[in-house]
C-alpha positions, 0 to 999 in steps of 0.5 A: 110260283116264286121260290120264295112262295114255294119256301115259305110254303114248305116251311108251313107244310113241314110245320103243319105236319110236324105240329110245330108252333112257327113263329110269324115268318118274317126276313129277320126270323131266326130259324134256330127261333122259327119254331122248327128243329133241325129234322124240320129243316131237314125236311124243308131241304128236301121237299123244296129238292123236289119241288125246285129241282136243286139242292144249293148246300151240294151244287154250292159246295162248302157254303155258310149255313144261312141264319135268318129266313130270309137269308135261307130264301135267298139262298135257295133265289141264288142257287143255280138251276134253281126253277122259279 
């Protein structure tokens, strides 16, 4: 599984079970815009920990927080150790 795949599934997942309406999942989506709060994004950080095996906000020290989906996404393709 791509870790794209696997952030968008999260995404999904974490919305599903929160009951949160998303907004269609696109590069440019805002994640303030998305459809999740902050205890959602929250969620996603740590299941895609466990799934991935890498937490880039604390093995990439003092980073921007990403804006956009797909910036959030590359973030995580960037991370080191990050599993695909």
């Amino acid at each position: 599984m791509s870790i794209r795949s696997a952030v968008l599934d999260q995404v999904k997942l974490v919305a599903e079970q929160q009951r949160k309406t998303l907004a269609p999942l696109t590069d440019d989506l805002p994640l303030v815009g998305s459809g999740l709060d902050s205890l959602c994004i929250a969620l996603v950080v740590a299941n895609l920990e466990d799934e991935l095996g890498v937490d880039p906000f604390g093995v990439m020290g003092s980073v921007d927080m990403p804006v956009t989906l797909g910036e959030f996404i590359h973030f995580y393709e960037s991370a080191p150790a990050a599993k695909a």
